[in-house]
N, C-alpha and C positions, 0 to 999 in steps of 0.2 A: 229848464236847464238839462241838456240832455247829459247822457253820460256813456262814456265811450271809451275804450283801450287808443290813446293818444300814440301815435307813432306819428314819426320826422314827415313819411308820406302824406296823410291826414292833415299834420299842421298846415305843410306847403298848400292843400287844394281844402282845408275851413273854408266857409262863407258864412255870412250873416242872413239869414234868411229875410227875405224880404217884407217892410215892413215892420222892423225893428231894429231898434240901434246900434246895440249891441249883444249878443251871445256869449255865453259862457259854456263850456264843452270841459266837463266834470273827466278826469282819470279814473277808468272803471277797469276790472281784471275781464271781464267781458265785451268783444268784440260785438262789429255789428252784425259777424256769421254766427253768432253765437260762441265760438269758441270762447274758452277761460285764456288768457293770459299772466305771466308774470312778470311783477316789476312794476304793478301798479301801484301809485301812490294816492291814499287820502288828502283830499286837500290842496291837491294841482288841480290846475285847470287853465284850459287854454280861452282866452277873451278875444272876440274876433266884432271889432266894428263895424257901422257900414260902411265907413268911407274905407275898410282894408286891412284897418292896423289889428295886428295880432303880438299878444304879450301872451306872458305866463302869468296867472298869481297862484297866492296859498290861499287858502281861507282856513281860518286857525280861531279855536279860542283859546282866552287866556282872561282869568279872572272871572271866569262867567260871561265875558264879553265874547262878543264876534268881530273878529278884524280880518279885513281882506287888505294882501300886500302883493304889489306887483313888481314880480321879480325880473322881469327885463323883455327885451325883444327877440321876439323870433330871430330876429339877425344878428345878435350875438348869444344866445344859449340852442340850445339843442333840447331838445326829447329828455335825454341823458341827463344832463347836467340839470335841467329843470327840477327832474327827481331829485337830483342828489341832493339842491340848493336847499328844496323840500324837505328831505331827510335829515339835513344837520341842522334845519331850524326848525323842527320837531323835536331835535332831543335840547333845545335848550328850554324849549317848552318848558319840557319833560324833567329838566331841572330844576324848574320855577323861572328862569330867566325870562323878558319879554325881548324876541328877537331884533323885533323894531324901536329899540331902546337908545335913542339918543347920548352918545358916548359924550361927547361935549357939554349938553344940556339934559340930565335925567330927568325935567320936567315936560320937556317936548317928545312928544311920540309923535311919529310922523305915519 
């Protein structure tokens, strides 16, 4: 799982490397020039198929578990807003809250 300063650019031209299904491409404050970046987030990451499809998810724990959630398509979020989506379901974390908490049924997590 490589890890890499994700920008809008990057997302557009991801590929899956051949011979595997799918990739996952970690938000890192370090480019591939080596430069540092800011604005990186923990926990994003761009998931790119073979057959093309590229989402965003978080990978988060909570309770001692590991949950991966996928927050949408490259064709509706951006670079930006992927952060952000990431940043305000960190601080429910952060609250204790579980982000992916079923309003309707608190028994169901999805």
């Amino acid at each position: 799982m490589p890890k890499i300063h994700l920008t809008d650019t990057f997302v557009s031209t991801a590929v899956c490397p051949t011979g595997k299904g799918q990739e996952i491409y970690w938000d890192y404050p370090v480019d591939a020039a080596g430069q540092i970046r800011n604005g990186s987030v923990s926990g994003l990451g761009l998931r790119v198929t073979a057959l093309g499809a590229k989402s965003f998810v978080h990978a988060y724990r909570f309770n001692r578990k590991r949950y991966r959630k996928a927050l949408g398509s490259i064709i509706v979020m951006s670079v930006a807003s992927a952060r952000m989506a990431v940043t305000n379901r960190e601080r429910l974390i952060e609250a204790g809250e579980n982000p992916d908490m079923d309003e309707t049924n608190p028994r169901r997590i999805h």
